[in-house]
N, CA and C of each residue as an Amber inpcrd file, in Angstrom:
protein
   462
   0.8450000  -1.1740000   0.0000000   0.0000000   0.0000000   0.0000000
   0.8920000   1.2400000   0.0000000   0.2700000   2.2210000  -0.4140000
   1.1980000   3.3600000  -1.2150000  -0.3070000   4.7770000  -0.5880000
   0.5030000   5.9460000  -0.1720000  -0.5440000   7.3010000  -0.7070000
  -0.3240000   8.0100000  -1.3840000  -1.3480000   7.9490000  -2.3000000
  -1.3290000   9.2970000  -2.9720000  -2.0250000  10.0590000  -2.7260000
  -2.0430000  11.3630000  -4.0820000  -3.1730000  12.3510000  -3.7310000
  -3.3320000  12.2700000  -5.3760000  -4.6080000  12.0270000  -5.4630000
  -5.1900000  12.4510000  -6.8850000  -5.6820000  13.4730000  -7.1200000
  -5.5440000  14.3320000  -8.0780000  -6.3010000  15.3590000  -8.3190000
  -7.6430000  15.1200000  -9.6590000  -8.8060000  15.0920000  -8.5670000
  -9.9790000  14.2060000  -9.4060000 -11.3650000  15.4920000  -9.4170000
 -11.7390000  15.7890000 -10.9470000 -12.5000000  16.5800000 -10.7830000
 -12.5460000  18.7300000 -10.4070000 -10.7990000  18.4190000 -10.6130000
 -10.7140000  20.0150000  -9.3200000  -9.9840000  19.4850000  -7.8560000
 -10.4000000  18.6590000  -7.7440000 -10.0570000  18.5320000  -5.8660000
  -9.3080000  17.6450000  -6.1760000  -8.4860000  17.6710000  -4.8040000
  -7.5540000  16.5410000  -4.1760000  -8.4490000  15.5130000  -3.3100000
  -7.5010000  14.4920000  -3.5330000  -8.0280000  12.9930000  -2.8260000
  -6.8250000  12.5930000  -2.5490000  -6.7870000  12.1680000  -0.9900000
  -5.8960000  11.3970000  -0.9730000  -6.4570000   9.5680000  -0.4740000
  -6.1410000   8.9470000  -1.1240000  -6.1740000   7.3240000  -1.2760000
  -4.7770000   6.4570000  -0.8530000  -4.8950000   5.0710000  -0.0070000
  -3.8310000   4.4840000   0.4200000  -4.6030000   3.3160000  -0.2780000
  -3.8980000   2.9070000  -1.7980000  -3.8840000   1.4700000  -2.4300000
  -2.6600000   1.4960000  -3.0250000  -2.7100000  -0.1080000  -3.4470000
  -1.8710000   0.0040000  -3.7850000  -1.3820000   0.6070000  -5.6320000
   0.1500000   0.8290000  -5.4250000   0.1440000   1.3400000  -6.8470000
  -0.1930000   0.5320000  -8.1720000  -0.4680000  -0.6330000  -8.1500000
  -0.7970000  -1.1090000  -9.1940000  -2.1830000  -1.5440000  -9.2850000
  -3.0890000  -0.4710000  -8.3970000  -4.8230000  -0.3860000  -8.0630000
  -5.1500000   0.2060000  -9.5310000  -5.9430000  -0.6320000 -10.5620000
  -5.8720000   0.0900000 -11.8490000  -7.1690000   1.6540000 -11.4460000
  -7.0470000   2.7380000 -11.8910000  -7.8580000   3.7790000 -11.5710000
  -8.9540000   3.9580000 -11.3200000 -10.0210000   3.1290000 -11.8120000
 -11.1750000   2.6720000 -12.0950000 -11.2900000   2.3010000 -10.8880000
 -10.6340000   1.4800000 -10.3610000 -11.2280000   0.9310000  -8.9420000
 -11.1740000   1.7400000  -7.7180000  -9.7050000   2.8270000  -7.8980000
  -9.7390000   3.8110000  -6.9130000 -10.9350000   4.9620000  -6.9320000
 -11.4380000   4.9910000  -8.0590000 -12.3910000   5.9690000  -8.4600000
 -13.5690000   5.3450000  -7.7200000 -14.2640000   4.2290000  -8.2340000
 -15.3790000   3.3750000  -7.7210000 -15.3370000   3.3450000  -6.3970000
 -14.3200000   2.0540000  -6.1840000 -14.0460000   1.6700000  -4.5910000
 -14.0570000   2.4780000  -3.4840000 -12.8990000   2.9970000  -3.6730000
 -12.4110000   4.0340000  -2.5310000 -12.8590000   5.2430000  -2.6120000
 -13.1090000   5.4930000  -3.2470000 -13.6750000   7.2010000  -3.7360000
 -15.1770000   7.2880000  -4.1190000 -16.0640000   6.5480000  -4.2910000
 -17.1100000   6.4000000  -4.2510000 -17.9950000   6.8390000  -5.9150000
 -16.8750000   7.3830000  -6.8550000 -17.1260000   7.9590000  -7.5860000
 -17.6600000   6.9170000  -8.5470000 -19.1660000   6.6900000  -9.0240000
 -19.5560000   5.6050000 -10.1870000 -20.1510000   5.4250000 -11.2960000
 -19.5590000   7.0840000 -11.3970000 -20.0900000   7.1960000 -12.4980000
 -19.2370000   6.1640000 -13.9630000 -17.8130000   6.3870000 -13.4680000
 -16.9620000   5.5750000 -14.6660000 -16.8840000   4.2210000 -14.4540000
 -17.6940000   3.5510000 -15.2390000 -18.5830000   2.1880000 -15.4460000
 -17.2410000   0.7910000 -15.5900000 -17.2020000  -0.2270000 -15.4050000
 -16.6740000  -1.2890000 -15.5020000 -16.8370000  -1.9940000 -16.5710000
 -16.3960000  -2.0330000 -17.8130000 -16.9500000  -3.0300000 -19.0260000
 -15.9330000  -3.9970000 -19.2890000 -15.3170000  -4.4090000 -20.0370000
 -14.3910000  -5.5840000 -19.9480000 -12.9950000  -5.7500000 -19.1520000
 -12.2900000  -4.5550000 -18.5950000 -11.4860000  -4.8230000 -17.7760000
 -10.0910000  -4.7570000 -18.5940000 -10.2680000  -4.6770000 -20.2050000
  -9.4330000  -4.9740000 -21.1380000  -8.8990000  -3.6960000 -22.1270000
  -9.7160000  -2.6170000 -21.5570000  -9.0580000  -1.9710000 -22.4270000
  -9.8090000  -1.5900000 -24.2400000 -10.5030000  -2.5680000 -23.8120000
 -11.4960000  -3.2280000 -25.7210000 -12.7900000  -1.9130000 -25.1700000
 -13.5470000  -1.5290000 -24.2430000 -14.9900000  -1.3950000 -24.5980000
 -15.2230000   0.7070000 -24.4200000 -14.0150000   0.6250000 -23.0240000
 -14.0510000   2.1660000 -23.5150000 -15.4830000   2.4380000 -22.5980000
 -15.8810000   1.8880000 -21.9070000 -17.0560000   2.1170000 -20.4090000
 -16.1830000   3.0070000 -19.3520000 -15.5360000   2.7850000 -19.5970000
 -14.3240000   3.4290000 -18.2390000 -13.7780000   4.3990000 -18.5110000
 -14.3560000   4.9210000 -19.6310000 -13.0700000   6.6820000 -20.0470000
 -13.3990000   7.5030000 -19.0010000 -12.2370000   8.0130000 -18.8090000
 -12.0720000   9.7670000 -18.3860000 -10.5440000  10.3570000 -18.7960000
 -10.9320000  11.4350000 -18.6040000  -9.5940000  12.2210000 -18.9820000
  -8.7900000  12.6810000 -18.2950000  -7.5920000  11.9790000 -18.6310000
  -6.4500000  11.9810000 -17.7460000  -5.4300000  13.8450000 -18.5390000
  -5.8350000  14.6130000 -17.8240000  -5.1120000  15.7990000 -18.4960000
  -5.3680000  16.0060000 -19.4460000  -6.9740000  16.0830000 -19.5910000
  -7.7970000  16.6820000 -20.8390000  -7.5060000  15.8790000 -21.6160000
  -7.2600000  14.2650000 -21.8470000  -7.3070000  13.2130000 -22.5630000
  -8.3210000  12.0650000 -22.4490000  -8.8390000  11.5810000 -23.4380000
  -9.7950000  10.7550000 -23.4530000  -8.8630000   9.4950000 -23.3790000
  -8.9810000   8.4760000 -21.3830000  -8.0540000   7.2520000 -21.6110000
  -9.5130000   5.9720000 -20.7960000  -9.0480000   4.8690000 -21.0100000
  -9.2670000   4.1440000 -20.2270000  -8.8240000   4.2090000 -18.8410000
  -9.7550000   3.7460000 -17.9430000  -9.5170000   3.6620000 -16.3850000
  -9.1530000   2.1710000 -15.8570000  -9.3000000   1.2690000 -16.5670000
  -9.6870000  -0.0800000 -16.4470000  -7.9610000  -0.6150000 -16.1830000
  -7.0120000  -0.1720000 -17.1460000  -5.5880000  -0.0230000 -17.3140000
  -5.2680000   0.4350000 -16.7320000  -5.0590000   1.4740000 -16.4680000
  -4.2720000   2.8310000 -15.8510000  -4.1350000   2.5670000 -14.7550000
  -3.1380000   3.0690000 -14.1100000  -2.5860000   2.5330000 -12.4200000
  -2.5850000   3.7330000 -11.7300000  -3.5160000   3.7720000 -10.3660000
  -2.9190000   4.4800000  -9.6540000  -1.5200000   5.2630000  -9.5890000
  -0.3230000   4.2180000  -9.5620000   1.0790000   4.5890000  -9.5620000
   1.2150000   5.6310000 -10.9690000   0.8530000   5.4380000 -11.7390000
   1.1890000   5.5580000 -13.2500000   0.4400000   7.3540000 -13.1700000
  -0.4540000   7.7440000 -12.3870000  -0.5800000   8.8930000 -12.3840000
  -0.0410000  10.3100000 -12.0850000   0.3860000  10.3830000 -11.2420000
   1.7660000  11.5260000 -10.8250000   0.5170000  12.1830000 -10.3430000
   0.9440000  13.2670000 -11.1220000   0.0200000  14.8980000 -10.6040000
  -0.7240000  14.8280000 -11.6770000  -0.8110000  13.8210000 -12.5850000
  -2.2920000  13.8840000 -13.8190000  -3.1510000  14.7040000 -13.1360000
  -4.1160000  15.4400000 -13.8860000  -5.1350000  16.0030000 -13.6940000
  -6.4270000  15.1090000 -13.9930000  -7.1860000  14.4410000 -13.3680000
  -8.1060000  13.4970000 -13.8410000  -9.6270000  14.3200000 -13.3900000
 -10.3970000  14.1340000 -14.5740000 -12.0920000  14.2820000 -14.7880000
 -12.6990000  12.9700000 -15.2640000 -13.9480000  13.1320000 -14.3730000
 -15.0340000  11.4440000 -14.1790000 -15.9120000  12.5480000 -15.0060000
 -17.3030000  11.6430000 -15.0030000 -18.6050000  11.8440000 -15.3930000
 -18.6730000  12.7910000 -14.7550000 -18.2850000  12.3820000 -13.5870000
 -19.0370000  13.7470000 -11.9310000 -19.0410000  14.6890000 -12.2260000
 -17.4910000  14.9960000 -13.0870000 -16.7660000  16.4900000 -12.8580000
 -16.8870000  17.3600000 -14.3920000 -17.4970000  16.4700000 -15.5500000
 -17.2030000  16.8960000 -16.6570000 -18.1600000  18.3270000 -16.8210000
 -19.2100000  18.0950000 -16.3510000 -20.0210000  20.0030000 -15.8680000
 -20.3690000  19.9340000 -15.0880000 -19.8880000  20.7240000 -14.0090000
 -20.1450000  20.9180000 -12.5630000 -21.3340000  22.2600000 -12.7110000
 -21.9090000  22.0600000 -13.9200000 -22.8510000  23.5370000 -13.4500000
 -23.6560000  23.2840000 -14.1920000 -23.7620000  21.9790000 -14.7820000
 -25.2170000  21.6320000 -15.3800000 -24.8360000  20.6270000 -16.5230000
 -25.5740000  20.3160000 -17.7170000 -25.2310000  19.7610000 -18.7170000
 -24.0060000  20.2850000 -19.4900000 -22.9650000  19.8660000 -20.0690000
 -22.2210000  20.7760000 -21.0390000 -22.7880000  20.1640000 -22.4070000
 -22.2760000  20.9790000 -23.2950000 -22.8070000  20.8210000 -24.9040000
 -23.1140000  19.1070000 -25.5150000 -22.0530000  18.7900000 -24.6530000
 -22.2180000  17.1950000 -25.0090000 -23.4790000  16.3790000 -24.3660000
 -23.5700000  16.5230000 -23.3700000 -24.1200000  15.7350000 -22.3770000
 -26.0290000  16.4870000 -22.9860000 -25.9820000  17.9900000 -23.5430000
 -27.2880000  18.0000000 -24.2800000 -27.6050000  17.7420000 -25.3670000
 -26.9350000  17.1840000 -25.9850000 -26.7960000  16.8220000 -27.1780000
 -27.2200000  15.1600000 -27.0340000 -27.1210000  14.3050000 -26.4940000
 -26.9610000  12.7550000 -26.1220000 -28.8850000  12.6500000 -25.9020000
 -29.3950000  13.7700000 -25.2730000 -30.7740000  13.8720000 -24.4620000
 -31.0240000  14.2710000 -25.7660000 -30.9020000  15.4360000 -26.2720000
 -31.5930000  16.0960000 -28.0650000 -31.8730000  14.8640000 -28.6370000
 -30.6730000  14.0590000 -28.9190000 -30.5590000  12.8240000 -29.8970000
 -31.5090000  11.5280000 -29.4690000 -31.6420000  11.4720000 -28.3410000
 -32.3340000  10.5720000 -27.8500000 -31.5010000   9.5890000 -27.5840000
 -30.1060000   9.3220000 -27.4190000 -28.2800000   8.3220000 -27.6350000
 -28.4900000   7.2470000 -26.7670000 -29.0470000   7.0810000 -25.5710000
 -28.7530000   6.1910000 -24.8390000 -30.0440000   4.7950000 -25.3890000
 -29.7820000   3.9520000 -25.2200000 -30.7400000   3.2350000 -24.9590000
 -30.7220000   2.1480000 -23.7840000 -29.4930000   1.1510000 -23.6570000
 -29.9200000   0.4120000 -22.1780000 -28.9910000   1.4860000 -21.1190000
 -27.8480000   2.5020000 -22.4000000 -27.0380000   3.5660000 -21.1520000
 -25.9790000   3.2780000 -20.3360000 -25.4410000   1.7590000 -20.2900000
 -24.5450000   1.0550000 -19.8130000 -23.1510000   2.1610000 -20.2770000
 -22.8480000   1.9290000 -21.3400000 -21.7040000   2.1650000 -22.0640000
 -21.6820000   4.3440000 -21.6130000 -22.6330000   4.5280000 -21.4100000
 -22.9630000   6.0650000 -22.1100000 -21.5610000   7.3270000 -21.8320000
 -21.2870000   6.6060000 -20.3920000 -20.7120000   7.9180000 -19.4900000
 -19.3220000   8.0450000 -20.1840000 -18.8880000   6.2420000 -21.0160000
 -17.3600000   6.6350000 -21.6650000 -17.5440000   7.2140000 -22.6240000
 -18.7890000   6.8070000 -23.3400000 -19.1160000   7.7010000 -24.7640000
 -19.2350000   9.5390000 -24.8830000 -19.7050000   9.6010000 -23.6430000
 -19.4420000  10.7740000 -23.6180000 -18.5650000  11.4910000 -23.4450000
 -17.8340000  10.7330000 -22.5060000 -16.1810000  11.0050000 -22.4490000
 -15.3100000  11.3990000 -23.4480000 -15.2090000  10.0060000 -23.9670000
 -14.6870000  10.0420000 -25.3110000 -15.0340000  11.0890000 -26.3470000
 -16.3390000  11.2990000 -26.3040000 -16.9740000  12.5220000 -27.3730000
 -16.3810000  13.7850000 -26.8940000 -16.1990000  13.9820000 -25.4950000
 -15.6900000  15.2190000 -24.9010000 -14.3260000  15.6060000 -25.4220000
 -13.2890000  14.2550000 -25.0290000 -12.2580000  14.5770000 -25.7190000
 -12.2000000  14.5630000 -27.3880000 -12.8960000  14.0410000 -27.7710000
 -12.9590000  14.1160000 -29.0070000 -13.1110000  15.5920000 -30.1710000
 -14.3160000  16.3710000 -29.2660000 -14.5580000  17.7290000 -29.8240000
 -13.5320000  18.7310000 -29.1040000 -12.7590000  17.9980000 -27.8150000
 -11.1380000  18.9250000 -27.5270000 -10.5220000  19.2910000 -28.3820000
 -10.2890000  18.1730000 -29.3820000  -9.0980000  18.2060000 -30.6050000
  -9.5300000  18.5400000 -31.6670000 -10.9080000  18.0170000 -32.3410000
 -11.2230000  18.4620000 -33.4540000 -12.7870000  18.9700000 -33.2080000
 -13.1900000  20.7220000 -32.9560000 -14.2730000  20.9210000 -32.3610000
 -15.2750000  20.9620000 -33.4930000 -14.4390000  21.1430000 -35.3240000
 -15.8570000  20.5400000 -35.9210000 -15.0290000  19.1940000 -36.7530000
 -15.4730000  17.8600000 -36.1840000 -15.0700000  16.5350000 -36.4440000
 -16.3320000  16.2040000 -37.7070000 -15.5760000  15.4340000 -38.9510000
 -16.0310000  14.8730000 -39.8350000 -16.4430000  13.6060000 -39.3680000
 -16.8450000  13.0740000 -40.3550000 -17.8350000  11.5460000 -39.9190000
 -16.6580000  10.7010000 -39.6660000 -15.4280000  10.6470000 -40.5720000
 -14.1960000   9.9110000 -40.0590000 -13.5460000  10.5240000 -38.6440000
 -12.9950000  11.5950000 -38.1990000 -12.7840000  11.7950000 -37.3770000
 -13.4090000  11.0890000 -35.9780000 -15.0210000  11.0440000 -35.9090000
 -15.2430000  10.5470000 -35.0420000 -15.6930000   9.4900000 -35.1270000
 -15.8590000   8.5740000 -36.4060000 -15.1400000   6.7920000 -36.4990000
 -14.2690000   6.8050000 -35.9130000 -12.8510000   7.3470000 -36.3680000
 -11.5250000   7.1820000 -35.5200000 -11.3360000   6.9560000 -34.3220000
 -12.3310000   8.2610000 -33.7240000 -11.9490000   8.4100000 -32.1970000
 -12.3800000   7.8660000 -30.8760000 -13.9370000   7.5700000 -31.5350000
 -14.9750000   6.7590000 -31.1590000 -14.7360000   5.2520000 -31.1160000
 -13.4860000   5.2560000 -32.1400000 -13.7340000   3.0840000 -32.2370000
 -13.5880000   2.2750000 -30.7020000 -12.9880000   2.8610000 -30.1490000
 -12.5990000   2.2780000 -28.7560000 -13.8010000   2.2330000 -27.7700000
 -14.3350000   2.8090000 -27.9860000 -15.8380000   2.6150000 -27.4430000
 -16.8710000   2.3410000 -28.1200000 -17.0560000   0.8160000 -27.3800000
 -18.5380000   0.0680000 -27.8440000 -19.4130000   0.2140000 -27.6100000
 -20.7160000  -0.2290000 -28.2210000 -22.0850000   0.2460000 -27.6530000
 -23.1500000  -0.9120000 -27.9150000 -23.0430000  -1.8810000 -27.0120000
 -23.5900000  -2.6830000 -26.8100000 -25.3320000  -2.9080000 -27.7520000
 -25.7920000  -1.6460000 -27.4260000 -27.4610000  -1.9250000 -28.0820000
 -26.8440000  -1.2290000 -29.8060000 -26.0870000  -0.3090000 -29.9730000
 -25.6920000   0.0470000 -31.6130000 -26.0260000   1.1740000 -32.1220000
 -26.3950000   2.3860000 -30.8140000 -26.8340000   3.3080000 -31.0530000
 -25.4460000   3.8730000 -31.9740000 -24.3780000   4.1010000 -32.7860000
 -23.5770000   4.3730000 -33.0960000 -23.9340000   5.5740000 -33.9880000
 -25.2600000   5.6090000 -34.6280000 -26.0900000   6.5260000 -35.9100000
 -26.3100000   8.0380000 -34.7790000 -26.8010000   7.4720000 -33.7880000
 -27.6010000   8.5000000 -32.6340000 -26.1400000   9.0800000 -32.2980000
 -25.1380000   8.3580000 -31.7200000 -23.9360000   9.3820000 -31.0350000
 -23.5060000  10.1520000 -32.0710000 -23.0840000   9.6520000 -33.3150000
 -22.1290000  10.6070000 -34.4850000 -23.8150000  11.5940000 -34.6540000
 -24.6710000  11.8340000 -35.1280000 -25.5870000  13.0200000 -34.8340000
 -25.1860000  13.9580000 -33.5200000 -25.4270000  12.9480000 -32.4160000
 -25.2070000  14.1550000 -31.0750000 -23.7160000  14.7470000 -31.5540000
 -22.3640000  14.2950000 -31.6080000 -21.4960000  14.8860000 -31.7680000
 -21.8390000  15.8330000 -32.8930000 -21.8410000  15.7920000 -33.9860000
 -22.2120000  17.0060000 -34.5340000 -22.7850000  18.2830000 -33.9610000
 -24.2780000  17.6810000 -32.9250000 -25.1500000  18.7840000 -32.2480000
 -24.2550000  19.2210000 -31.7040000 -23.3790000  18.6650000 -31.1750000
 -22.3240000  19.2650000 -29.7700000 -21.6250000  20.4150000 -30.0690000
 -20.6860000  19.8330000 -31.6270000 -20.0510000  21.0560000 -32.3470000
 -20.7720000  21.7410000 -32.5780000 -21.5960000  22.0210000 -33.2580000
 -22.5980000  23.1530000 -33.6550000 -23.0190000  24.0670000 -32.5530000
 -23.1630000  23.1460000 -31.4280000 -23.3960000  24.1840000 -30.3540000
 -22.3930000  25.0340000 -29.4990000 -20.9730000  24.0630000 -29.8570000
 -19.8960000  24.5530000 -29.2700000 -19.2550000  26.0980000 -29.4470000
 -19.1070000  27.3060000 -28.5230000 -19.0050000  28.4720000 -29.2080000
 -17.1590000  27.9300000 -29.2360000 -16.4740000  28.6770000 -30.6050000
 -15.1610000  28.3880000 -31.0520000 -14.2110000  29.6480000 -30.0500000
């Protein structure tokens, strides 16, 4: 067992696991935070994104140890003051359907319109592949991302 201090959301946390506690679990477990979902454990489904320093990563991988002073954002923290462009865009579209997968998708979409804020239909094939979607809403998310950009002021 090891402490750190994460910086999750804005705030500090400090947590005693150990360093090879993959993030996901310090987030869930110890931190209570659940919104970032558990899907294969592998790295393949992309249920577990958040952004590690304004990056769209898996949590499922990622190690406690392996973080330093990363700056990390969950579901919790992605608008602390209401919906952001993404998250109204998913509700516009109607995106979720069983919702399992949703919170990495959005994730992922978040970082996604970081880098490219108006993304072509390939762009967000590309960026999106890492996250699956179990029921296949895939038609509904690439729409919301668009809504997102469109709504995004540049």
């Amino acid at each position: 067992m090891a402490a750190f201090t994460l910086n999750i959301n804005g705030r500090d946390h400090m947590v005693e696991v150990s360093p090879e506690m993959p993030l996901l679990w310090a987030l869930r477990d110890v931190l209570g935070l659940t919104g970032t979902k558990y899907g294969c454990g592998m790295q393949q489904c992309g249920a577990c994104t958040v952004h590690i320093d304004g990056e769209a990563r898996t949590s499922c991988r990622t190690t406690v140890g392996s973080i330093g002073n990363s700056k990390i954002t969950t579901i919790e923290g992605i608008s602390p003051e209401g919906f952001n462009a993404v998250q109204a865009a998913w509700i516009a579209e109607d995106v979720p359907q069983c919702g399992y997968c949703q919170t990495g998708q959005i994730m992922a979409a978040t970082g996604l319109l970081a880098k490219y804020p108006n993304p072509t239909d390939d762009d967000i094939d590309r960026e999106m592949a890492r996250n699956i979607c179990r029921c296949g809403t895939y038609d509904r998310i690439r729409r919301a991302i668009h809504r997102a950009a469109e709504s995004i002021e540049p």
